[in-house]
C-alpha positions as CSV (number, residue, x, y, z in Angstrom):
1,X,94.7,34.0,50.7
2,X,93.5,37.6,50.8
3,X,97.3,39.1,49.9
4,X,99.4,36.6,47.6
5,X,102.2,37.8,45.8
6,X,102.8,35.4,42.7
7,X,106.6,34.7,42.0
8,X,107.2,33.9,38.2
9,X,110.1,30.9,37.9
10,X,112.2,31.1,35.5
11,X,114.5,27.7,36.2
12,X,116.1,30.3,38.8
13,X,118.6,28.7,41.7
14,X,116.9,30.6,44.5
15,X,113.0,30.4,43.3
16,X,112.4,29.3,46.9
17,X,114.1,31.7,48.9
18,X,112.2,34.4,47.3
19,X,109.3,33.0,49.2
20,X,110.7,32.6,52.3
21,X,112.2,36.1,52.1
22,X,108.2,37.0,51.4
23,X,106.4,34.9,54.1
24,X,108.9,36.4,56.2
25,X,107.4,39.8,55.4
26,X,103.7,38.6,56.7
27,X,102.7,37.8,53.2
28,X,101.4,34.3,51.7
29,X,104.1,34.1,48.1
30,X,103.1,31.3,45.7
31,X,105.7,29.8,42.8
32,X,104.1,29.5,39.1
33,X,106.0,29.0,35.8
34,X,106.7,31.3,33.6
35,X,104.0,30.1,31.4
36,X,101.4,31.4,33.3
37,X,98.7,33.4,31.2
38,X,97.2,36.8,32.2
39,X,93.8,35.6,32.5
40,X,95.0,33.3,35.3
41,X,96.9,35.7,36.8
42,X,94.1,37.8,36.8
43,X,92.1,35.0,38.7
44,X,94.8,34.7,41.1
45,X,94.4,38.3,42.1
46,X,97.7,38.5,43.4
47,X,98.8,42.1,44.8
48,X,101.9,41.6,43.4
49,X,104.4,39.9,40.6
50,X,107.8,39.0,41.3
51,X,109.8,37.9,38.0
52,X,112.5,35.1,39.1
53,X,116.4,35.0,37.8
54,X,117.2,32.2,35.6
55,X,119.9,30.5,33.9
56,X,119.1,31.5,30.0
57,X,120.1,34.6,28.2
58,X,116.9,37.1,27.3
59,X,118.3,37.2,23.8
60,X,118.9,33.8,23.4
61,X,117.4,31.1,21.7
62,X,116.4,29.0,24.6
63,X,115.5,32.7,26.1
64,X,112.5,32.2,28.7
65,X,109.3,34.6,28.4
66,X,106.0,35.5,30.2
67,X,103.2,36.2,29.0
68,X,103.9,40.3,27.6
69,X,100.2,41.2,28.6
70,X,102.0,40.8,32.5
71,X,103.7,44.4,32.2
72,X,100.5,46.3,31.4
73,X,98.5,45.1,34.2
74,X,97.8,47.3,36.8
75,X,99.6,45.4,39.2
76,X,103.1,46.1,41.1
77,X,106.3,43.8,39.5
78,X,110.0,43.5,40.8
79,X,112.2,41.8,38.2
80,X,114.9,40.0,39.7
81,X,118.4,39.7,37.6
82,X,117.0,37.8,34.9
83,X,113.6,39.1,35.3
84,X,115.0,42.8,35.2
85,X,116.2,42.1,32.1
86,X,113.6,40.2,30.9
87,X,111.3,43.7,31.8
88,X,113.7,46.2,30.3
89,X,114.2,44.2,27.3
90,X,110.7,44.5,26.1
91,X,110.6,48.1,26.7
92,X,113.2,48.7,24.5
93,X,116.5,48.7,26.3
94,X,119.1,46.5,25.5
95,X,121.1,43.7,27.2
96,X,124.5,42.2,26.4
97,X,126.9,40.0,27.9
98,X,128.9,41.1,31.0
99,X,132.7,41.3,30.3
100,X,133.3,39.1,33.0
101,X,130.7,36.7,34.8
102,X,129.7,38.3,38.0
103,X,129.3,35.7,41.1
104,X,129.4,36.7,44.8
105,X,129.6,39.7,46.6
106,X,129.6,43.0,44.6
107,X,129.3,46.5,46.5
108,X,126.0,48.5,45.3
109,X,125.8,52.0,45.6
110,X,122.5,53.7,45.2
111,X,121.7,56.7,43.0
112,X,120.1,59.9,43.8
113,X,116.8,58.1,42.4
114,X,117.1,55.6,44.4
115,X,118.0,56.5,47.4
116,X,114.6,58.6,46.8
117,X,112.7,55.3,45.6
118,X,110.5,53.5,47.7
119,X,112.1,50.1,47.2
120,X,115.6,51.0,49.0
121,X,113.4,53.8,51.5
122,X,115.5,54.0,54.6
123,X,118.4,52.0,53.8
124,X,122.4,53.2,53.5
125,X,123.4,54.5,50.4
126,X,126.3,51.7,49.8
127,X,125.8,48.0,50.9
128,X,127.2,44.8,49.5
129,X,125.0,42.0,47.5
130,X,125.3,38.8,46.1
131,X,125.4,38.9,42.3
132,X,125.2,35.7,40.1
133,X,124.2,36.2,36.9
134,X,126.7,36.5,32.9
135,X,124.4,38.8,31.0
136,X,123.5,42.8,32.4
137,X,121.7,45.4,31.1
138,X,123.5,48.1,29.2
139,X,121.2,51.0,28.0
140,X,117.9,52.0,29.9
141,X,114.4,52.4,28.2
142,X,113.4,56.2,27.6
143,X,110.7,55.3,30.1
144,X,113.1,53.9,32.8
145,X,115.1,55.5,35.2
146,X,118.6,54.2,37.0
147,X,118.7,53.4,40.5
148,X,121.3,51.8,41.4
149,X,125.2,51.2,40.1
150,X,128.1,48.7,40.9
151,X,131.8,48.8,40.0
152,X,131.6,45.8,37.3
153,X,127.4,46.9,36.8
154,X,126.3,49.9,35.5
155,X,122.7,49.4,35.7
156,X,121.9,47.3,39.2
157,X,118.3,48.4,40.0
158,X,115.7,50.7,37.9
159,X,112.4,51.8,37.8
160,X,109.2,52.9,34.8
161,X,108.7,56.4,35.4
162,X,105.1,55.9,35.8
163,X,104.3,52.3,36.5
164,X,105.1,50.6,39.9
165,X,107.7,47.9,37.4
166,X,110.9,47.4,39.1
167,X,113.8,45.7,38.5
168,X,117.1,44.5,40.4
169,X,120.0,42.7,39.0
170,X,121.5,41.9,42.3
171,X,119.3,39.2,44.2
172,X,117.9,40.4,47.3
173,X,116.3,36.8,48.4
174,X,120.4,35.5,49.2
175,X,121.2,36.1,53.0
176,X,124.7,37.7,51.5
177,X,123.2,40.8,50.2
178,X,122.8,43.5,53.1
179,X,119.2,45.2,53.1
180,X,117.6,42.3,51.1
181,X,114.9,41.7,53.6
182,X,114.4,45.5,54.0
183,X,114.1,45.3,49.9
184,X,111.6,42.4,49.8
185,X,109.9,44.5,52.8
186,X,109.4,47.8,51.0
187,X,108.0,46.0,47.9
188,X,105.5,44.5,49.4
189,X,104.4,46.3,52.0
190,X,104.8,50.2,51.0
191,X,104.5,49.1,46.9
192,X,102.1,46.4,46.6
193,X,100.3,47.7,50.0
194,X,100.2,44.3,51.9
195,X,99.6,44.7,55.7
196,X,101.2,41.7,56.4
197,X,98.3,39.1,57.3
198,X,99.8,36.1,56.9
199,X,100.9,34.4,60.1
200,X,100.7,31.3,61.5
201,X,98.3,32.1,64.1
202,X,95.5,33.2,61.4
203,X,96.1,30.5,59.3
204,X,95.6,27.6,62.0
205,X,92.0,29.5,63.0
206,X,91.4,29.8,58.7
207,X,92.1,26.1,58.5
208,X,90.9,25.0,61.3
209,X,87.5,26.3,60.3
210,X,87.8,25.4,56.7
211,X,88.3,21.7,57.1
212,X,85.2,21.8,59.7
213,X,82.9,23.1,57.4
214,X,84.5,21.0,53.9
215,X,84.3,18.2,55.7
216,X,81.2,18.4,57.5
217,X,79.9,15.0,59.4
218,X,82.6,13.3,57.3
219,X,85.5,11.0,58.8
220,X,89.0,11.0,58.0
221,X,91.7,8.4,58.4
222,X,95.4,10.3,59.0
223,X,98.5,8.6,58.1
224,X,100.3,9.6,61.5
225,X,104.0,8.8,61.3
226,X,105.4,10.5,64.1
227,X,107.1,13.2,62.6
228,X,106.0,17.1,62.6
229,X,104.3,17.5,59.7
230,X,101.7,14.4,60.2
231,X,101.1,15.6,63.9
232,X,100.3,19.1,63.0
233,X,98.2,17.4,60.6
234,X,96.3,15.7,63.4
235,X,96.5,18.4,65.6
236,X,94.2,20.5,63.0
237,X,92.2,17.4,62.0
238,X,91.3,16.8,66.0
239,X,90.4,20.8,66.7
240,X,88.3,20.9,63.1
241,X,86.4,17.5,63.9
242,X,87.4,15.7,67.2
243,X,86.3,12.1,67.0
244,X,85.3,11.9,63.5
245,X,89.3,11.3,62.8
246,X,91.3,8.5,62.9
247,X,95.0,8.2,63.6
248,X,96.9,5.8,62.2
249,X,100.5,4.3,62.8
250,X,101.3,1.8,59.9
251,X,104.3,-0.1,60.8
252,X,105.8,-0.7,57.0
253,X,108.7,-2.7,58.4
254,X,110.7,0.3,57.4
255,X,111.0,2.6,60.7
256,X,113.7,3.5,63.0
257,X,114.4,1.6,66.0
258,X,111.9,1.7,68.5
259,X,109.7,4.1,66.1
260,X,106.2,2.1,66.7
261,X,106.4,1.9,70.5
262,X,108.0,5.7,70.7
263,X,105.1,7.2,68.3
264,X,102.1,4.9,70.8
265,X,103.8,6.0,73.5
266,X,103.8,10.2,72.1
267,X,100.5,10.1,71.1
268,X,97.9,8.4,73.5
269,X,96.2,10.6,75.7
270,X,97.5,13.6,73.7
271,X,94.7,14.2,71.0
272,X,90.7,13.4,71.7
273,X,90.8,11.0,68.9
274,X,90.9,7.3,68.0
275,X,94.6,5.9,67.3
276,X,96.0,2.9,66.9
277,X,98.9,0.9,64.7
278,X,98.5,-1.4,62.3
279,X,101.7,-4.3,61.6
280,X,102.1,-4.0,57.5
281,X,105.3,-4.9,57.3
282,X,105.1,-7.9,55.7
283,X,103.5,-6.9,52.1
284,X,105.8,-3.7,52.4
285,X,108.9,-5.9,52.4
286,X,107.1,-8.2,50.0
287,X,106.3,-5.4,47.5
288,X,110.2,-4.1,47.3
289,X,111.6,-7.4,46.9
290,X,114.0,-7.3,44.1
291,X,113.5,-3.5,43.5
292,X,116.7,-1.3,43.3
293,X,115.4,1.6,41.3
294,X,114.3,4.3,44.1
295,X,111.3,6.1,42.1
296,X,109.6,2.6,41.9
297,X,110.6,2.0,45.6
298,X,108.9,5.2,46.2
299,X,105.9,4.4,44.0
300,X,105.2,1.2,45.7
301,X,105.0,2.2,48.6
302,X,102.8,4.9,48.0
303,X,100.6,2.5,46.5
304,X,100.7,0.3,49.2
305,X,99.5,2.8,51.8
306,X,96.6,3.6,50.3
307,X,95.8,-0.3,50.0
308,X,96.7,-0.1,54.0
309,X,94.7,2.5,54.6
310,X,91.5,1.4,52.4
311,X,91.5,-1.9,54.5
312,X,91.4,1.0,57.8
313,X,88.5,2.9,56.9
314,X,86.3,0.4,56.5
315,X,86.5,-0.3,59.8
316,X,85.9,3.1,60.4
317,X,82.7,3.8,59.0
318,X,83.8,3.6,55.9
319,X,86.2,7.1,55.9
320,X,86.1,8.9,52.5
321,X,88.9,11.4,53.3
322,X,92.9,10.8,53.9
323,X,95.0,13.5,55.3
324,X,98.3,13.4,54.7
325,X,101.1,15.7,55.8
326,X,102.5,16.8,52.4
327,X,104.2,20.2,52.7
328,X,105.1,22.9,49.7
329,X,108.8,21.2,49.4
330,X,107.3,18.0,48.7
331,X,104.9,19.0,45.8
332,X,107.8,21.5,44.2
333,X,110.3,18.9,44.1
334,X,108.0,16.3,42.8
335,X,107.3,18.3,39.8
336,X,103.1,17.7,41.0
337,X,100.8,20.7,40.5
338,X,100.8,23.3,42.8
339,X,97.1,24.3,42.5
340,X,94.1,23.1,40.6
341,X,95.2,24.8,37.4
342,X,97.4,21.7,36.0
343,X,100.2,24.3,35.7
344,X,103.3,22.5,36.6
345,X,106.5,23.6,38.3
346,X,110.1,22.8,37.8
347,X,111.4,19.3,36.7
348,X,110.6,16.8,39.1
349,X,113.7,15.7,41.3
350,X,112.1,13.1,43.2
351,X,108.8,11.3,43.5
352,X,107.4,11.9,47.1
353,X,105.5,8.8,48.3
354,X,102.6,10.8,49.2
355,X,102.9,13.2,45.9
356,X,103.9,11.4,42.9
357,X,104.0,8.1,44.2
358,X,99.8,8.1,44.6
359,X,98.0,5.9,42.6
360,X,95.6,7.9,40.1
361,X,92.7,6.1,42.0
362,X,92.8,6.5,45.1
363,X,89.1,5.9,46.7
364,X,89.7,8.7,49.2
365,X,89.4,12.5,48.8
366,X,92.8,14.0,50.0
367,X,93.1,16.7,52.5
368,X,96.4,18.0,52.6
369,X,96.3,21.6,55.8
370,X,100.1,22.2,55.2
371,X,100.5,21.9,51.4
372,X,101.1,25.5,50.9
373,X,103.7,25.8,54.1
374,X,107.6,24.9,54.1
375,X,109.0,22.9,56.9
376,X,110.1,26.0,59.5
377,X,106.7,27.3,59.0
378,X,104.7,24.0,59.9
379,X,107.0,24.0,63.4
380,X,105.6,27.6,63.5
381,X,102.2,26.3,63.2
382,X,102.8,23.1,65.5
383,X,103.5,25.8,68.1
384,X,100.8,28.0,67.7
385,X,98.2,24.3,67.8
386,X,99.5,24.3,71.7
387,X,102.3,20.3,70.4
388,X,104.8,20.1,72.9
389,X,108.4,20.9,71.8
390,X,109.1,17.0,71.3
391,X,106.7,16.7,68.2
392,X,107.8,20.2,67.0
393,X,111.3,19.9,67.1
394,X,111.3,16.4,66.0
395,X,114.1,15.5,62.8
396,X,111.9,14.4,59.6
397,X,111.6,11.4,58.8
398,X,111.3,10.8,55.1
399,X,107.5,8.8,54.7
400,X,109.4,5.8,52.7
401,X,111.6,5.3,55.7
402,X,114.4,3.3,55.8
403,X,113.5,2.4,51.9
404,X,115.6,5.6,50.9
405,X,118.5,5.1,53.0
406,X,118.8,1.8,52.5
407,X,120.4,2.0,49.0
408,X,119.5,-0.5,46.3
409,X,117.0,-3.3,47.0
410,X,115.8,-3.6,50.9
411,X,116.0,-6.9,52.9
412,X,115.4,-7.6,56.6
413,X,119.2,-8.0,57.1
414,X,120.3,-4.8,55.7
415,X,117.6,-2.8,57.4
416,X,119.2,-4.3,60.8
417,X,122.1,-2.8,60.2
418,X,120.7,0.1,58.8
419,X,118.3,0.6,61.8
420,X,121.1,-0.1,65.2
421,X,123.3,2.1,62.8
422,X,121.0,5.4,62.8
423,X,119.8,4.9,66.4
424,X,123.8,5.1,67.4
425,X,123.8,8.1,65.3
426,X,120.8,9.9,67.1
427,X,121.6,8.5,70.5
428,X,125.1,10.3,70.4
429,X,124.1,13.8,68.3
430,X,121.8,13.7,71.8
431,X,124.3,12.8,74.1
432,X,126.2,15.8,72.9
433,X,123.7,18.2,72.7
434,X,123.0,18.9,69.0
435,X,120.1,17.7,68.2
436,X,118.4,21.2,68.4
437,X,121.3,22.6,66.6
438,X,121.3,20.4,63.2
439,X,118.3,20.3,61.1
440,X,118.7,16.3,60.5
441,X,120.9,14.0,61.1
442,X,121.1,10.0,60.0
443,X,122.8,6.8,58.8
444,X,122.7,5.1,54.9
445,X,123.7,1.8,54.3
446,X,125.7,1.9,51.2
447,X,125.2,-0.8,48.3
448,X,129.3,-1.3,48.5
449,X,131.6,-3.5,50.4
450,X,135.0,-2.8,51.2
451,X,138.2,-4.9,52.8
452,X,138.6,-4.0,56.8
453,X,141.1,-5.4,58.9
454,X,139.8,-6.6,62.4
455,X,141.3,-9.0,64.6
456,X,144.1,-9.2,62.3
457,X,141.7,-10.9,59.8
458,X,140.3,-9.5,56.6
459,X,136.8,-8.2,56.4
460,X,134.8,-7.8,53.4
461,X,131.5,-5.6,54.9
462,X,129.9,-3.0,54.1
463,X,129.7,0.8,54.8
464,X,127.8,2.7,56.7
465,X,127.2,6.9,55.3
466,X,126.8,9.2,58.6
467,X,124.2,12.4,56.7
468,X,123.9,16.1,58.9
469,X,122.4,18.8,57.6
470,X,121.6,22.5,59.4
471,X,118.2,24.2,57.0
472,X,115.5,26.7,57.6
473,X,113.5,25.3,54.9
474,X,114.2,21.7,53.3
475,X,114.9,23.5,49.9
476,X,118.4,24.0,50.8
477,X,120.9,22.8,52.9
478,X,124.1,22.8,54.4
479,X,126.4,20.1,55.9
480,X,126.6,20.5,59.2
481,X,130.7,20.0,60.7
482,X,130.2,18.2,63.6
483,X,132.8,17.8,65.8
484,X,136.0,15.3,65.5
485,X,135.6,13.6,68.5
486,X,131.5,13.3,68.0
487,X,132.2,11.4,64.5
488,X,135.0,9.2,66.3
489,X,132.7,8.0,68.3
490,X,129.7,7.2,66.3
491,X,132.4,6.1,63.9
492,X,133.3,3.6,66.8
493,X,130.3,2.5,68.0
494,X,129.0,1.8,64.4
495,X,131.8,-0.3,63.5
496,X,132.5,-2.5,67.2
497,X,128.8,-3.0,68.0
498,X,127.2,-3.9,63.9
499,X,128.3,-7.0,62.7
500,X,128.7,-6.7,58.7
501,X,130.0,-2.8,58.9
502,X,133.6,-2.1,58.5
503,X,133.3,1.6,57.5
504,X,131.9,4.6,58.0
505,X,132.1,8.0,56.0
506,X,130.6,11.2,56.5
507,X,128.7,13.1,53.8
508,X,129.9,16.9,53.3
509,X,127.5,17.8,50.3
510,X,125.1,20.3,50.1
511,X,121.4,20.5,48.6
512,X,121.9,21.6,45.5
513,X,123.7,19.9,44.1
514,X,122.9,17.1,46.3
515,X,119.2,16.0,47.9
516,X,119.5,15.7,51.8
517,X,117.8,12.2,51.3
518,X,119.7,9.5,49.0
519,X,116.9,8.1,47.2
């Protein structure tokens, strides 16, 4: 990427949306940890540095710090909340706790500095942000100067006097605060002099060309599962090398209803490439037997893809190369490494099965076109490859399938249930006319049973969980309310047509604290 803005993580709630806020800007952003050194910074070439917020206190014991060496590089840096005070404290100025924990809205006004700074150039002189943080900074550096003020705040935003090192204590990257893309805009367009290359339309002719030249006369076997990510996947793969790849549908005995007929159906004729589907669900089903625990769930069948796909490419002239359609969500929850640096990001959350859930041999070479893109920019990208709206717009579908939904260990039986359950779901959110309007929408099968009442007899089934979410970006999420009557009905259906359900509930939790999938 010829203009990359590195963001520094300090464990902070909204690493992610920083960014998005970025990309939005035209302008490839990366996450690192806090650890990373100057030399590799330097390597990076990044035209700018953006210090995260962060649970810790700067003066505390547990305090979080980056490498010093950071704040004398010639190099622009914005300091967000704990990052501003992470760069004012090592210039000398001093911060202390706030008298009273500052969370939500806050109304910033800016000083005659700063309404003369290029970071708020343009914008009102009084707008409202979104404050989170216990800590503030009391007393300016000699070298600094105030930008910014707010009621229960008397130093929101500052500038050196002769460095390009800014910092903010409200968080501009939280849709809440007024200005904030304007903020993330001037930084790194009019400060860190970006002009806003990155799009999706130069990165699908970058990698289409990259991947034609890295892989040469190669071939490649794709793991094509129906979903966005694994077409736009394809869709590269076909434009870089045509007929050296090979699609392939592996039926693990854990896809929705109708999935392997649908996905034929989608994607003959569409790409100038070989495709076909291959019936594994046996030793899927075989390999989970007995397994509750979802990382090993996970883990197996990661493995047992790769054994799946092995047995493929040998029928294939022996393909050395796997794509897979792992995005940037994907390797940041998992906790894998987001370059070739072995510097490792936050803790993992959950092993994806095509991240963590690899084995450490894996007789292919990996080639992974959307590891560096969250979800809203892959649909982007999907668009600009010429997919219809259908594979664009389609809801994931998580690559362990029904294994994550179907809580505790997976049989045939429950995944009946499991799978007439979460086509009633889909076949109503339709039938209404939401599908476009939720990000993701789907049926668990809880490991509980509960006493019913039907037919004036007693039941003792189990229970069905009804999951909507409405996202940009997969990092975050939001239940979605659907409507009364809409959850009547699937309620309805669910419970008259499924033998061996007698309730359904609706899950109103958001990512954090919660992950959209279960498992």
């Amino acid at each position: 990427m010829e203009e990359t803005i590195l963001i520094l993580d300090f464990g902070a709630q909204y690493v992610q949306l920083i960014a998005r806020r970025i990309r939005e800007n035209g302008v490839y952003s990366k996450i690192v940890p806090h650890t990373i050194t100057v030399d590799e910074v330097r390597r990076l070439a990044p035209k700018g540095i953006i210090l995260s917020g962060g649970p810790s206190s700067v003066y505390g014991e547990d305090a979080k710090c980056c490498d010093l060496k950071l704040f004398d590089l010639d190099i622009p840096l914005l300091g967000i909340c704990y990052g501003m005070q992470l760069l004012v404290q090592n210039f000398g100025g001093t911060v202390s706790p706030a008298s009273g924990r500052e969370y939500g809205r806050a109304t910033l006004e800016l000083t005659q500095n700063g309404t003369q700074s290029p970071l708020f150039h343009g914008t009102p002189t009084i707008r409202q942000v979104w404050m989170s943080h216990g800590d503030h900074v009391t007393q300016l550096p000699p070298e600094f100067e105030l930008l910014a003020v707010s009621p229960n705040c008397p130093i929101c935003a500052t500038k050196h006097r002769g460095k390009n090192l800014y910092g903010v204590q409200f968080h501009p990257e939280v849709i809440h605060t007024q200005y904030g893309t304007e903020t993330f805009y001037r930084f790194v367009r009019d400060i860190c002099g970006c002009r806003g290359t990155w799009t999706m339309k130069n990165f699908a002719v970058t990698a289409v060309e990259r991947f034609r030249n890295e892989i040469g006369r190669g071939q490649v076997i794709c793991g094509l599962s129906g979903g966005v990510d694994s077409a736009v996947v394809a869709a590269i793969l076909s434009k870089s090398i045509g007929r050296q790849l090979k699609c392939i549908l592996v039926d693990n005995g854990l896809l929705r209803k109708g999935e392997t007929d649908a996905v034929i159906r989608a994607f003959s004729g569409h790409f100038d490439v070989e495709f076909s589907a291959i019936d594994a669900s046996d030793g899927f089903l075989k390999r989970l037997a007995g397994i509750e625990e979802p990382q090993e769930k996970r883990r197996r069948i990661g493995h047992y893809f790769i054994d799946v796909f092995s047995e493929a490419a040998k029928k294939f002239g022996n393909a050395q190369y796997l794509a897979q359609g792992t995005i940037y969500p994907d390797i940041i929850e998992s906790g894998a490494s987001l370059d070739q640096t072995g510097i490792q990001p936050a803790a993992t959350i959950k092993l994806h099965h095509n991240v963590g859930g690899l084995p450490e041999k894996l007789g292919f070479k990996l080639i992974e076109p959307l590891r560096e893109l969250f979800k809203d920019e892959v649909r982007k990208l999907g668009i600009e490859l010429g997919l219809p709206e259908d594979f664009v717009w389609r809801h994931p579908f998580p690559g362990p399938g029904l294994a994550v939904r179907c809580l505790g260990e997976v049989t045939r039986e429950k995944l009946v249930r499991l799978r007439d359950a979460d086509a009633i779901v889909i076949e109503e959110i339709q039938r209404a006319g939401l599908y476009r309007e939720v990000s993701q929408v789907f049926a668990v099968l809880l490991p509980v049973k509960s006493v019913g009442v039907m037919g004036d007899g007693r039941t003792y089934d189990d229970a069905i969980a009804i999951r909507c979410v409405t996202t940009d970006d997969f990092m975050t999420a939001d239940w979605s309310p659907l409507p009364d009557n809409l959850l009547r009905k699937m309620s309805t259906r669910i419970i008259n047509e499924i033998k061996g359900i007698n309730r359904v509930v609706y899950d109103i939790s958001s990512k954090p604290p919660a992950t959209i999938e279960w498992e």
